[in-house]
C-alpha positions in Angstrom: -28.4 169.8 149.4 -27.2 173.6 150.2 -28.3 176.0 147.6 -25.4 177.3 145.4 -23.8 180.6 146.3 -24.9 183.5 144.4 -22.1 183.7 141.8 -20.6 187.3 141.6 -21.6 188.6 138.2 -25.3 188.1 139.5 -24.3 191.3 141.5 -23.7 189.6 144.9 -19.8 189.2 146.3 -18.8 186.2 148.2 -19.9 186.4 151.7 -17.8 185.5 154.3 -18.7 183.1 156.5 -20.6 184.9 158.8 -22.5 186.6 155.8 -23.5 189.7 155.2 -25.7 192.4 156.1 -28.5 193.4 154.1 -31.3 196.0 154.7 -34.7 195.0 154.0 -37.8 196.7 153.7 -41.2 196.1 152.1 -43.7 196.9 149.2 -46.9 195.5 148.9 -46.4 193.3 151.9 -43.2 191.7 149.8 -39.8 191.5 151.4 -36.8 192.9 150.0 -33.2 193.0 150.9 -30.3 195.6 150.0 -26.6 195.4 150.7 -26.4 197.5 154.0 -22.6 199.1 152.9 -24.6 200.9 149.7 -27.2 202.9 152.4 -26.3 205.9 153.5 -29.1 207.2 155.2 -33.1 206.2 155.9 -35.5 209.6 155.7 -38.5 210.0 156.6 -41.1 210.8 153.6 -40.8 214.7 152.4 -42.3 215.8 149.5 -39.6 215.6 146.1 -39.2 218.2 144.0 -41.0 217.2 140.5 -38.7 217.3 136.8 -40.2 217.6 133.8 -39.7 214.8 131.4 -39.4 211.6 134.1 -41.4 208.2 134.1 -43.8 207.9 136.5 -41.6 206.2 138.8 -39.2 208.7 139.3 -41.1 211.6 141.3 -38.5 214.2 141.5 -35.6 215.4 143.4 -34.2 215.9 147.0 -32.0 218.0 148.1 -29.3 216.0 150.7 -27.1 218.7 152.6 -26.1 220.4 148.8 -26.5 217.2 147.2 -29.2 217.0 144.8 -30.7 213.1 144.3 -33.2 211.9 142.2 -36.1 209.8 143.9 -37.2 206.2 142.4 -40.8 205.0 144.0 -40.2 201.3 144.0 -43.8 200.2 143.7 -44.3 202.0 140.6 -40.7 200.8 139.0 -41.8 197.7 139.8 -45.3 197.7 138.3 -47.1 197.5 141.8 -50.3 199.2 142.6 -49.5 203.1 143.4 -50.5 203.6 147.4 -51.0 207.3 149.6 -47.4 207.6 151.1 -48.0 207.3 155.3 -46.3 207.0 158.1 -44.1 204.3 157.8 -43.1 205.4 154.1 -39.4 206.6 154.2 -37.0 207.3 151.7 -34.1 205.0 151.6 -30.5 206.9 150.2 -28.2 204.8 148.3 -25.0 204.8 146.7 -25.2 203.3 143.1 -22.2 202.6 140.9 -22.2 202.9 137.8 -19.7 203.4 134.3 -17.0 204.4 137.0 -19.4 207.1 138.9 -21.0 206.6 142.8 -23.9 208.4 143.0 -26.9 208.7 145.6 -30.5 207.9 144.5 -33.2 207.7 146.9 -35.7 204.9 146.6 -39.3 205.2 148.1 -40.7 201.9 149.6 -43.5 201.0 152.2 -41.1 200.5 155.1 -38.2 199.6 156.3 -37.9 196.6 158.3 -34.6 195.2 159.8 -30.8 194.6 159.3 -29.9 190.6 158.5 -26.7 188.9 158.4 -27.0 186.3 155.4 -24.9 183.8 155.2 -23.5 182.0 152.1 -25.2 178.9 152.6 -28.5 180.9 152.8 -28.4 182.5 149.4 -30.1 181.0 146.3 -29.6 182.3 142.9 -32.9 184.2 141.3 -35.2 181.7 139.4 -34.9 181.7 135.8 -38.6 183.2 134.6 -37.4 184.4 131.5 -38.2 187.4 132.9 -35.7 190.0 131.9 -36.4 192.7 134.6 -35.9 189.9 137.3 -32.8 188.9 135.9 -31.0 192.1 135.9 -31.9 193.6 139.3 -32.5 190.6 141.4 -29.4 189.0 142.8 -30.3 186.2 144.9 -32.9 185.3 147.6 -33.0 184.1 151.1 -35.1 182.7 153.6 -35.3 183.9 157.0 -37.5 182.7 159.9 -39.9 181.1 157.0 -40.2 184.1 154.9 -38.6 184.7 151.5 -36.5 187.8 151.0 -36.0 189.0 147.8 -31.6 191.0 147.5 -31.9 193.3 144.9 -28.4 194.4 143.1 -28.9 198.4 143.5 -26.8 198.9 140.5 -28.9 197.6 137.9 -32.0 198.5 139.1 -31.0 202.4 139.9 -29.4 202.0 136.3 -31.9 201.9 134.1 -31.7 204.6 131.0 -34.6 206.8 132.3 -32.9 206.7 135.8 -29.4 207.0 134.9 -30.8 210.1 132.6 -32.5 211.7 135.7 -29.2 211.4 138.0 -27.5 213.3 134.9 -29.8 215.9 134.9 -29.0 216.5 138.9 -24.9 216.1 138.2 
């Protein structure tokens, strides 16, 4: 039995039937998987320019050719154990919709690792946990060569009220 698709209020559109691309990178040795159309760049780790008045997980600001993007480190967001940023560290742009607006967010994460085609019949939906975190920014999962890739649904998780109030502060 063929998991179902991903059902597109979870965040995820229909793929076609060759799938769709997704970037995935990882955190704490976790693999994680974002819709390759919302990237629009990968940086290399820079120091971020701090505001006042941010959770922890949102370190500052970069500055993106005049554009002006507030940085999200994913382990902290997502309760992992803080680690010294190194060489593999980059910055991952994004393009997050939201209440009618597109605007770019940067999210910090371990590394990046490669570009997958997913098809359909590979996507399962999240697991229900009861967990309402999981429920609003995971969109699905997949499995490639025996190793469980966790799509995440960039809107909601870039959306968040202390997030969304730090991309205000930079419109």
């Amino acid at each position: 039995m063929s998991p179902e698709p991903i059902p597109e209020s979870q965040g995820v559109v229909e793929a076609s039937p060759e799938g769709r691309q997704f970037l995935t990178f990882t955190l704490a040795n976790e693999e994680y998987g974002i819709d390759v159309l919302r990237v629009q760049e990968i940086k290399a780790w820079e120091h971020v320019t701090p505001l006042p008045h941010t959770p922890e997980y949102v370190p500052g600001v970069i500055n993106l050719r005049e554009t002006i993007a507030p940085v999200v480190d994913l382990r902290l967001r997502f309760g992992l154990a803080p680690v010294p940023y190194g060489r593999t560290t980059v910055v991952v742009v994004v393009r997050v919709e939201s209440e009618g607006k597109s605007r770019i967010a940067g999210m910090i994460v371990d590394a990046v690792s490669d570009v997958h085609q997913i098809a359909e019949g590979q996507l399962s939906p999240p697991p229900n946990l009861g967990a309402m975190m999981i429920a609003e920014i995971v969109s699905g999962l997949a499995t490639i060569d025996n190793r469980m890739i966790i799509l995440l649904d960039i809107d909601r998780l870039l959306t968040v009220p202390d997030i969304t109030e730090a991309m205000e502060c930079v419109d």
